[in-house]
C-alpha positions in Angstrom: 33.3 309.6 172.6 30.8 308.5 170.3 28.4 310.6 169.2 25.4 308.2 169.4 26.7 308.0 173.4 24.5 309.8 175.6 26.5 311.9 177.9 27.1 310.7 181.3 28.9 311.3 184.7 28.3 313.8 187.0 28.1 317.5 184.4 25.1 315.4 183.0 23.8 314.6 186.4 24.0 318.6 187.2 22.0 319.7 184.6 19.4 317.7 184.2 16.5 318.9 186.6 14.2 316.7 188.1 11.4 317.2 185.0 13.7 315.9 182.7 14.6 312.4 184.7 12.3 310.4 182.1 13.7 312.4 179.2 16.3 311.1 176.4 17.9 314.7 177.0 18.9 317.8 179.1 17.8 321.1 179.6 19.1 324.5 178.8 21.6 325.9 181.0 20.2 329.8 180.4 20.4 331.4 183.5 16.6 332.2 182.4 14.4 329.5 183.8 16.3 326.4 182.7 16.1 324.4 185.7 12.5 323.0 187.7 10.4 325.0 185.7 11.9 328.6 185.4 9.3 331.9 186.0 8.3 331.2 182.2 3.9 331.2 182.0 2.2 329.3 179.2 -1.3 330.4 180.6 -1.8 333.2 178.1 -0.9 330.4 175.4 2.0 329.7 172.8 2.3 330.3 169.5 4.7 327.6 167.4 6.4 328.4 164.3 7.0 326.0 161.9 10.2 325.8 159.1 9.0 325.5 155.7 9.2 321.1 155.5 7.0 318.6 155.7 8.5 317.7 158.9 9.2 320.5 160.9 5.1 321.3 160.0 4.1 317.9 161.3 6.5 317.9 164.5 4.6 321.4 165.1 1.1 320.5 164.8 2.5 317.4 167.7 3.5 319.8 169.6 0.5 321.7 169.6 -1.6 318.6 169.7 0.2 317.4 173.4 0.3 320.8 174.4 -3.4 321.6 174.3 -3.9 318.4 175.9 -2.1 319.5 178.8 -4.9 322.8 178.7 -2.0 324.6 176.8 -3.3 327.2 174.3 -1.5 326.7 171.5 -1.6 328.7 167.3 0.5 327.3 164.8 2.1 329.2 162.5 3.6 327.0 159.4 6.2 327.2 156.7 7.3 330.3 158.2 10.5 330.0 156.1 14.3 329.3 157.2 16.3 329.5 161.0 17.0 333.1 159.5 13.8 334.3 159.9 12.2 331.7 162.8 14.9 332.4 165.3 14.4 336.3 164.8 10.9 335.7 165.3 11.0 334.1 168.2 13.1 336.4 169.7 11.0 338.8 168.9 7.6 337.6 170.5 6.1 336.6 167.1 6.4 333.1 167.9 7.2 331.3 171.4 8.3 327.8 170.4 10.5 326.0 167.4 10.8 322.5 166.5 14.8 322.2 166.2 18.0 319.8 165.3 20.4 319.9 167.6 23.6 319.9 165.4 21.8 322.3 162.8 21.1 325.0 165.3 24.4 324.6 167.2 26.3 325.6 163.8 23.9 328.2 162.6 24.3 329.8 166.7 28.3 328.7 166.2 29.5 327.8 162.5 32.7 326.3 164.2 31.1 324.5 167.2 33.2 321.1 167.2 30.6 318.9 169.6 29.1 316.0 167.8 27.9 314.0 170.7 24.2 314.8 172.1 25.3 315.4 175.3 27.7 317.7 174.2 26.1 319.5 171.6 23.0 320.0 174.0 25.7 322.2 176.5 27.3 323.7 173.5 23.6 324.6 172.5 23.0 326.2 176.1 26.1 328.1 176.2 25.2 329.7 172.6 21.8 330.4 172.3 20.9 334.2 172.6 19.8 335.4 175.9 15.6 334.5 176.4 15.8 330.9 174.9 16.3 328.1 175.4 16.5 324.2 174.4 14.4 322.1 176.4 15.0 317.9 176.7 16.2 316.6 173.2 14.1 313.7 172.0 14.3 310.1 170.1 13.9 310.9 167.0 16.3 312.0 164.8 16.5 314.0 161.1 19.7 314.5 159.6 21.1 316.0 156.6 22.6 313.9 153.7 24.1 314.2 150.6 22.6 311.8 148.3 23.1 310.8 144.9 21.1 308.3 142.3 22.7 305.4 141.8 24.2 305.9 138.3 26.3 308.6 139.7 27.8 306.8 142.2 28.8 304.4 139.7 29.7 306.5 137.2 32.2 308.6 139.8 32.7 305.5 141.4 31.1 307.5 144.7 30.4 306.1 148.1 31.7 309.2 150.5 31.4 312.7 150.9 35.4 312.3 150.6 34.8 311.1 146.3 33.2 314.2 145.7 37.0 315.6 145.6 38.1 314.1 142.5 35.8 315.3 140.8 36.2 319.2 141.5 34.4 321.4 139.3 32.6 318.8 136.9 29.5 318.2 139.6 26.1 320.1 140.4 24.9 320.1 144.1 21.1 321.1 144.4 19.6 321.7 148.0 18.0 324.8 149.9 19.7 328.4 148.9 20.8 328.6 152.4 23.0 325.7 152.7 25.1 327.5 150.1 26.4 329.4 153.1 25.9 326.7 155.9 28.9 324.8 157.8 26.6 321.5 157.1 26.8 322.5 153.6 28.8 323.8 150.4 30.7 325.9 152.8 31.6 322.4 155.2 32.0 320.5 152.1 35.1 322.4 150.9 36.7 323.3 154.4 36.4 319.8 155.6 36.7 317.6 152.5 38.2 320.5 149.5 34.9 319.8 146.9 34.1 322.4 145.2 31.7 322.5 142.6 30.6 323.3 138.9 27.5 325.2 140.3 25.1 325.6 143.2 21.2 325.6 142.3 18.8 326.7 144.9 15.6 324.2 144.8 14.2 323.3 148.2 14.3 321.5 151.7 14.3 317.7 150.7 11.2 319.1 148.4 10.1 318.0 145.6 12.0 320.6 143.4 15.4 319.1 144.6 14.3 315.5 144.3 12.6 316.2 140.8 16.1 317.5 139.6 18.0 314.9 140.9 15.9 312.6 139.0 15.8 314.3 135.9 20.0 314.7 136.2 19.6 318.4 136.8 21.5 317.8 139.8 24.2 315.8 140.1 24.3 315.8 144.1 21.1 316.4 146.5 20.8 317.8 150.2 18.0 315.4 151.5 17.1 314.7 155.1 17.5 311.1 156.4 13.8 310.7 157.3 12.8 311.2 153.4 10.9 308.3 152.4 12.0 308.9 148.6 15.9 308.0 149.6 14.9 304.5 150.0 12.3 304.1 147.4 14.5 305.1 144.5 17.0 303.9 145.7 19.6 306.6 146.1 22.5 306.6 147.7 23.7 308.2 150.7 27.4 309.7 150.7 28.7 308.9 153.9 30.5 311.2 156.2 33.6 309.7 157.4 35.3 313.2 158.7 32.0 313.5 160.5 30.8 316.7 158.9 27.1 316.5 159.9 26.6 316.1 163.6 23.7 314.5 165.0 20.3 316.4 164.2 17.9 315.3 167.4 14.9 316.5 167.5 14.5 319.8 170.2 12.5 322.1 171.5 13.3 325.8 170.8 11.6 328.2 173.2 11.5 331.6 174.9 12.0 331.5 178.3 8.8 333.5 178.6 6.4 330.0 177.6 9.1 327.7 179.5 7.2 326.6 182.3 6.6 323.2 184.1 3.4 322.5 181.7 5.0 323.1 178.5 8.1 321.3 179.6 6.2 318.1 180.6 4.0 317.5 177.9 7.1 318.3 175.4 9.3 315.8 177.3 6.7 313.1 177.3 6.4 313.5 173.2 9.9 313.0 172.6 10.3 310.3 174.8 7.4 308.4 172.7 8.4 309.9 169.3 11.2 307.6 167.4 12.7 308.0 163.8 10.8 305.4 162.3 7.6 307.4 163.5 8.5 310.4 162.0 9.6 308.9 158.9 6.7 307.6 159.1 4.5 310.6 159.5 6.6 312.0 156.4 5.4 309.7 153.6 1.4 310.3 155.5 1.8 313.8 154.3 4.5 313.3 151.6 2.7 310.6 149.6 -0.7 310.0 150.7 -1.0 314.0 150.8 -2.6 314.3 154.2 -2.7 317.4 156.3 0.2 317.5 158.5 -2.2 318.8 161.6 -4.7 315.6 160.8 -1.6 312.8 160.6 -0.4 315.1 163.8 -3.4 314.5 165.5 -3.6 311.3 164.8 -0.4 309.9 166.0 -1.0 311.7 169.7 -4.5 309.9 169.9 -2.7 306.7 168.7 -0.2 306.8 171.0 -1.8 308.1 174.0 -0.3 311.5 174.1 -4.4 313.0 173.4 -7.5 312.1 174.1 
């Protein structure tokens, strides 16, 4: 099945509760409040926790933006750091709610999860997460990880897959985040599913502008960008494709203790990802990226634009 293939038939039918009928995705199936609202209560308020990316900030300033309009008290806490620390937190009770990726959090939950398809990563994701959270509806918009490189390297290595990186074992330098030196979308998926291995590993940041900056300057042979980075395009890079399908699809999801998870926070999370496409948030990227706006203003913005706020 392909992955881009929402998942059908009558499993599908099962677990989607009536809230998420207008939604591009399905609920948890935690036995803790997945279905028609659950015995979770936003009225005390939620705190959301941001990764430390442009994006993940902006996607949790919309959140808090829809969720307030719903009379949802909401604190954001941003750049909290990496799914090592967020997930712990929110565990915890530090924070209630997590902007996600489906395929990322499946294989940090389960490094050897095999589902690529929404549908079924969205189960997978259900089955695996700890006990008190839960995924709520998946969205439109999509982020994924890629493995870029500038267009003289490709040329030079003669480079067009993730596949070409093997012949040239040991002579290459990958720059990305220092935790996708140990991630399955990563070095560590790079040798198991394709054998590349290479000359060193050098810790920059999350499609930041330490990674791009060395992969300009040639620091960095190969870069871990996200899809949704405005700079792939505009310097024309090029984007290693994936032909064993390595990096599963990275949809954008709500993360959140079953605590928060009730009918309020669920409807007003559903209704932004069903708005909420990849040109949008690529969009919103370069805002903050380029134009160097505050993620909560170009947030805010966006809801009022598109009728999510007041």
């Amino acid at each position: 099945m392909n992955r881009r293939t929402l998942l059908g038939g009558l499993f599908a039918a099962a677990s989607v509760p009536a809230l998420a009928a207008c939604s591009s995705g399905i609920t948890s199936l935690d036995g803790g409040g997945s279905a028609g609202g659950g015995s979770g209560s936003s009225k005390d308020g939620v705190t959301i926790g941001t990764a430390n990316f442009t994006e993940n900030q902006v996607l949790g300033f919309l959140y808090a933006a829809v969720l307030e309009a719903a009379g949802v008290k909401t604190k954001v806490r941003p750049n909290l750091g990496t799914r090592e620390i967020l997930i712990p937190a929110l565990k915890g009770g530090d924070i209630d709610l997590l902007p996600e990726y489906q395929g990322a959090l499946l294989h940090y939950l389960s490094p050897k999860a095999e589902a690529t398809e929404e549908g079924e990563m969205q189960n997978a994701l259900a089955m695996a997460l700890p006990a008190g959270l839960q995924v709520l509806p998946y969205g439109m918009a999509e982020d994924s990880d890629a493995f870029v490189v500038t267009q003289e390297t490709a040329d030079k290595y003669g480079l067009s897959s993730l596949a070409d990186l093997k012949k040239e074992n040991g002579k290459l330098v990958i720059g990305a985040a220092p935790e996708v030196k140990k991630r399955e979308v990563g070095a560590v998926g790079l040798k198991d599913v394709y054998g590349v291995e290479f000359k060193e590993f050098k810790s920059l940041d999350s499609s930041g502008p330490l990674v791009k900056g060395a992969l300009k300057k040639g620091d960095v042979d190969v870069a871990n960008l996200f899809t949704t980075d405005t700079d792939i395009v505009a310097n024309k890079w090029v984007v290693l494709t994936d032909p064993k399908n390595l990096i599963p699809g990275q949809h954008i999801v709500p993360l959140i203790a079953d605590r928060k998870a009730d009918s309020t926070v669920r409807k007003a999370l559903a209704e932004l990802g069903n708005v909420l496409t990849t040109a949008d948030l690529t969009e919103l990227n370069r805002q903050v990226d380029k134009d160097k706006k505050d993620p909560e203003d170009v947030a805010n913005a966006y809801a009022k634009e598109k009728g999510l706020t007041k």
